[in-house]
C-alpha positions as CSV (number, residue, x, y, z in Angstrom):
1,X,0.0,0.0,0.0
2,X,1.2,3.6,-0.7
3,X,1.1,6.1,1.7
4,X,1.5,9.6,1.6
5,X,2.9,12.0,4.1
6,X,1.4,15.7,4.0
7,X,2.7,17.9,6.2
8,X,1.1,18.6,9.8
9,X,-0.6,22.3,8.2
10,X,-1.9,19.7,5.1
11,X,-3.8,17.7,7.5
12,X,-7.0,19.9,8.1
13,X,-9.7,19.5,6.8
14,X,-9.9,23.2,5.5
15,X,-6.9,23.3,3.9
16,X,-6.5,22.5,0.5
17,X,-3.1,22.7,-2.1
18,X,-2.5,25.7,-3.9
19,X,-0.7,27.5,-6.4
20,X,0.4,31.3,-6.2
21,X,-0.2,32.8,-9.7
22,X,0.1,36.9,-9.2
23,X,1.2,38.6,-6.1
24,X,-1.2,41.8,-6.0
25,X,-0.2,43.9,-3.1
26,X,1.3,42.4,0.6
27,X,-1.5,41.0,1.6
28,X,-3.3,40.3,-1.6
29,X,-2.6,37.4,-4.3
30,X,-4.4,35.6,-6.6
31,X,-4.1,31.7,-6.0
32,X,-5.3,28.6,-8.0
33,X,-6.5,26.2,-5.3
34,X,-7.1,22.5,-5.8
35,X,-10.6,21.8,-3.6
36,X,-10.7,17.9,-4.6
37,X,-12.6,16.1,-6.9
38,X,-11.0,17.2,-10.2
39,X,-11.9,20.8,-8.7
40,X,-10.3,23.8,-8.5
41,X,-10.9,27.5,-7.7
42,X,-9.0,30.3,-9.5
43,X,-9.5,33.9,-7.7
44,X,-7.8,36.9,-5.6
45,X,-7.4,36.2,-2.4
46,X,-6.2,38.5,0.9
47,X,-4.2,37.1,3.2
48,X,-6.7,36.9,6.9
49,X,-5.1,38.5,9.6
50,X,-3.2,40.8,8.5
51,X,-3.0,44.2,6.5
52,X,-0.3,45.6,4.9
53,X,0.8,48.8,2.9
54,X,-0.7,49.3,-0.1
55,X,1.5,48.8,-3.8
56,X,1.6,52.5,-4.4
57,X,2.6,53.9,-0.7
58,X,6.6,54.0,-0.1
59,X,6.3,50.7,2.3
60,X,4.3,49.3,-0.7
61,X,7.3,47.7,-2.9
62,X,8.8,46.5,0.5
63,X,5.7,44.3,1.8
64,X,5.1,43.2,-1.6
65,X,8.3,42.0,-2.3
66,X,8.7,40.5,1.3
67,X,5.3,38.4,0.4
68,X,7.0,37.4,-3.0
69,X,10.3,36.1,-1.2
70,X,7.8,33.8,0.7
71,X,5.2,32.7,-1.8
72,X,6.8,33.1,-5.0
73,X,4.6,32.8,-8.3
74,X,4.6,29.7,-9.1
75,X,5.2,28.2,-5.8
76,X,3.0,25.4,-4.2
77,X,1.8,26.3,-1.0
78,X,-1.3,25.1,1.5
79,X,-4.4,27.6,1.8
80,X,-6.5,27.6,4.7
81,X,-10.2,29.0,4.2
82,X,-11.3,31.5,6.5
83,X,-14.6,33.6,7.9
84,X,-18.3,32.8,8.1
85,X,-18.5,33.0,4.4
86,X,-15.0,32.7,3.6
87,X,-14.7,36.6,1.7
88,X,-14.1,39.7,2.6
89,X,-16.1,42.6,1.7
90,X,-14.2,42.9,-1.4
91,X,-15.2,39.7,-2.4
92,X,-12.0,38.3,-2.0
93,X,-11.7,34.5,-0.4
94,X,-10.1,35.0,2.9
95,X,-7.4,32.3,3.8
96,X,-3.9,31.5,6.0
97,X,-1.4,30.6,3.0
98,X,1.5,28.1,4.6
99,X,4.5,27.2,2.6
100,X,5.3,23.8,2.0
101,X,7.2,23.7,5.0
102,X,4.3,24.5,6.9
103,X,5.6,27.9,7.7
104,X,2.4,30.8,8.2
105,X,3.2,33.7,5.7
106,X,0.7,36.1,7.4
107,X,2.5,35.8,10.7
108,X,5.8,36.1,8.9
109,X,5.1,39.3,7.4
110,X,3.7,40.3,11.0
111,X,6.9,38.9,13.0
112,X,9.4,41.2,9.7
113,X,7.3,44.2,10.5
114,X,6.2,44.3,6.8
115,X,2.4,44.0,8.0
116,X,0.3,44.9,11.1
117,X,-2.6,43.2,12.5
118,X,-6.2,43.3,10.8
119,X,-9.4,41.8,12.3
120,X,-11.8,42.3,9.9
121,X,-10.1,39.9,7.5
């Protein structure tokens, strides 16, 4: 018999594989995100938790680039859905993007400074 072995962050039940296609801002990227079942959901996404500067601001380049050196495009990393109805007011899907080592992107953006706390999403 073959097993696999995911990662601890894999083994929720909320999380699903992913795919980083654009990084948008610092706390905004559009993701591809395999759901099961021959499945898959292509849409912008903003990182829950966190909120960081805007592209245009001077501390714009420097939080997008930060998220960029953590979830390249291209990379495969882990999404976690969040919220009651999983989007923000934007419409955006909420989620906790992990990298393949498990490692939390929002709280490494928090722990560099390059973001600051955000409870609305």
């Amino acid at each position: 018999m073959l097993s696999i072995i995911l990662p601890v962050c894999a083994m929720s039940m909320n999380v699903d594989r992913g795919e980083v296609l654009r990084i948008i801002d610092g706390d905004t990227v559009e993701v591809r995100l395999d759901v099961g079942y021959g499945f898959e959901i292509h849409d912008k996404a903003r990182i829950y938790g966190i909120n960081a500067p805007e592209r245009y601001t001077p501390e714009g380049p420097v939080a997008t680039s930060f998220l960029a050196s953590m979830a390249p495009v291209g990379s495969a990393v882990y999404v976690e859905r969040m919220g009651s109805d999983g989007r923000d007011k934007y419409g955006r899907l909420l989620i906790k993007v992990y990298t393949p080592a498990c490692k939390d992107v929002g709280a490494a953006m928090l722990d560099a400074g390059q973001a600051v706390p955000y409870k609305e999403g």
